[in-house]
C-alpha positions in Angstrom: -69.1 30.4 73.9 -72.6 29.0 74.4 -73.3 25.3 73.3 -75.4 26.8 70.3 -72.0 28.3 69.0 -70.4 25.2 69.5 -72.5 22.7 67.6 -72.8 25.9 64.8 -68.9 25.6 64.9 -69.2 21.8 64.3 -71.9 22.5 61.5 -69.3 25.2 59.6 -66.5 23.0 59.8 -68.0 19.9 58.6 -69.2 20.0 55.1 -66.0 20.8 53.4 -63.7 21.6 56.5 -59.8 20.5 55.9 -57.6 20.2 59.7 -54.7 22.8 58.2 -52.6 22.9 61.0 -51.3 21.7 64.4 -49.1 23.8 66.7 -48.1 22.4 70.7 -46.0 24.6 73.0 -46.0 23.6 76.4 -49.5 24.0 77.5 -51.1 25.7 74.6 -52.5 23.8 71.8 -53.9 25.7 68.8 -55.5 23.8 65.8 -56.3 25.8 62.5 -59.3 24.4 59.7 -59.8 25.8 56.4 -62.7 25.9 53.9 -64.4 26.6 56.9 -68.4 28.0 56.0 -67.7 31.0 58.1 -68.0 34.5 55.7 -68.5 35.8 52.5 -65.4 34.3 50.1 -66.1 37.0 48.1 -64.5 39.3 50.6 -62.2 36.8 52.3 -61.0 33.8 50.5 -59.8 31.7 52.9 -62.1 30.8 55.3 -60.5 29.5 58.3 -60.9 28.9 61.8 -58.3 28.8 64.5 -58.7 26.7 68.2 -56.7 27.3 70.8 -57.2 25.3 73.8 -55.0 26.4 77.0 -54.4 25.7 80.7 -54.0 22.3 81.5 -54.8 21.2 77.8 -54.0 18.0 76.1 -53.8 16.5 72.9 -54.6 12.8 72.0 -54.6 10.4 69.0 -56.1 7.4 68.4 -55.5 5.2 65.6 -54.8 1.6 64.8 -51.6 2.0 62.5 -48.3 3.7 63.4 -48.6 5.0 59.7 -51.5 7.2 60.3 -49.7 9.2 62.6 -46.7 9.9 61.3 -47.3 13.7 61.0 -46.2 13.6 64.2 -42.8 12.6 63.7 -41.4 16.1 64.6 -42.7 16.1 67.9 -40.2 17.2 70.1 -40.6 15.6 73.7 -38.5 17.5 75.3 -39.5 20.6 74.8 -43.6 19.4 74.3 -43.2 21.3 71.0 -44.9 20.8 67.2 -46.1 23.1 64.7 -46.9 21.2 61.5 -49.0 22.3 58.6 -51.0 19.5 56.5 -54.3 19.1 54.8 -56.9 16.5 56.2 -60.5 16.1 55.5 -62.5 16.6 58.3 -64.9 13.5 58.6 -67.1 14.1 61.8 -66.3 16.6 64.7 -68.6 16.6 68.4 -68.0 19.2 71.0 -68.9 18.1 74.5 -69.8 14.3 73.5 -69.0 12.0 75.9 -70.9 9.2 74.6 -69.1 10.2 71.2 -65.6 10.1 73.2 -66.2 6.8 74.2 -67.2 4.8 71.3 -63.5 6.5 69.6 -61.7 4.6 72.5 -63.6 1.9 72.0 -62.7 2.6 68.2 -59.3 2.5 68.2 -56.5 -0.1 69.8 -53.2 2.8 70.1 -53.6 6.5 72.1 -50.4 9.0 72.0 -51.8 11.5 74.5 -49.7 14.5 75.1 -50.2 16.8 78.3 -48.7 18.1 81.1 -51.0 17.1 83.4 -49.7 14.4 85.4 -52.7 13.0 86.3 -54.7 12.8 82.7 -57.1 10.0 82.0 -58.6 10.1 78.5 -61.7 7.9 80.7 -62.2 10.9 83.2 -61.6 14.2 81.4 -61.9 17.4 84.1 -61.3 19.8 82.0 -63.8 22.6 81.0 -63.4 21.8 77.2 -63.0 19.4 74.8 -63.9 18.4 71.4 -63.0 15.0 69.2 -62.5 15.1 65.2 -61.6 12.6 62.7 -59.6 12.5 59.5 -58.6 9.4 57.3 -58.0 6.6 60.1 -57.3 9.0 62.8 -59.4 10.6 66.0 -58.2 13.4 67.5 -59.0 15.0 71.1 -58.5 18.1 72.4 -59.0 19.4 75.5 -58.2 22.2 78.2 -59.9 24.8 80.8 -59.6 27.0 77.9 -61.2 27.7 74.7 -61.3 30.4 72.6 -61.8 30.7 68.8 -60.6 33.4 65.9 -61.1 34.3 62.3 -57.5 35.5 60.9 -56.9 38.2 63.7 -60.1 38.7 65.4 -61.7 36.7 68.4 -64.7 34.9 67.8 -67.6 35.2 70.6 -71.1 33.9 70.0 -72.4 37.4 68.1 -69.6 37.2 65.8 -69.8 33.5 64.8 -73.4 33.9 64.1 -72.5 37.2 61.9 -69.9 35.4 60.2 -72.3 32.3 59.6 -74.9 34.3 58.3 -72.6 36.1 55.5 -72.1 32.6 54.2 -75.2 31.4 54.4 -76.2 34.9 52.0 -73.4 33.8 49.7 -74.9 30.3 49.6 -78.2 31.4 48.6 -76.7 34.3 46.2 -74.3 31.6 44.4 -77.6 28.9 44.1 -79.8 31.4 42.4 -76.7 32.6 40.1 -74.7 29.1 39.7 -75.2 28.9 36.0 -73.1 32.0 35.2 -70.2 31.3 38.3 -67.4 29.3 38.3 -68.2 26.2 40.5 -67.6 26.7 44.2 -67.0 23.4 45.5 -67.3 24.2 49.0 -71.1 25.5 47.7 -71.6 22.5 45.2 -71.3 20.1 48.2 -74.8 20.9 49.6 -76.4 21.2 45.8 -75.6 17.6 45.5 
């Protein structure tokens, strides 16, 4: 994916974009989000997007409260294995952003990194890939060498995302002219605000 893609992927995910899910095993790591502004609702209705990072990826959260991580609590160390579903609110997310990496370490006074790297420092990230979210009190980075993207069962590459971007955008702009006489969309409604 080109950097366009990416910062389109951090435009579709953050208006209404909820982190659904969270799956580790070994060194894979794939993240799904929902409400995602990525085709027509009409057609599909859920709207998702699903990360997966691989080959020498890593996972790490920073927080300030034990609390806000406790979705974590079936990790399995052992075997470096989760898969958890949940539903957070997306509050920023920044592809590439080192400066934006550095003021959430800054942020934060805990870090529960999980890799199998052996020599991983959060301060010096080598990999090809890596992109930092937050929900509620928590930032989340991902990394790895890497990075591919998919809509249900079909990999995204930059053609597709921008196909898939552009069918909501038509919904968009077919829902505004005919909002009276629908049923709100709240994922729409958001940018009529």
């Amino acid at each position: 994916m080109n950097i366009n893609s990416l910062r389109r992927i951090e435009e579709v995910i953050l208006p209404s974009g909820i982190w659904s899910s969270l799956e580790i095993s070994q060194d894979t790591i794939y993240l799904d989000f929902a409400r995602v502004e990525l085709g027509n609702p009409n057609i599909d209705n859920q709207l998702s997007l699903s990360v997966r990072l691989a080959n020498e990826s890593f996972i790490a959260f920073f927080y300030n409260n034990i609390w806000d991580v406790e979705f974590l609590s079936n990790f399995d160390n052992d075997q470096i294995r989760i898969d958890e579903t949940f539903k957070f609110k997306v509050n920023n997310i920044k592809f590439l952003d080192f400066e934006y990496l550095d003021g959430v370490v800054n942020k934060y006074k805990t870090d529960k990194v999980i890799t199998q790297s052996e020599d991983f420092d959060i301060n010096n990230i080598r990999n090809d890939f890596f992109f930092v979210f937050e929900i509620n009190n928590v930032a989340i980075v991902v990394g790895g060498n890497h990075l591919n993207f998919f809509n249900k069962d079909e990999k995204l590459d930059d053609y597709l995302l921008k196909e898939l971007s552009n069918q909501w955008m038509i919904y968009f702009l077919d829902y505004q002219k005919k909002r009276k006489f629908l049923n709100k969309d709240p994922m729409c409604e958001f940018h009529l605000k």
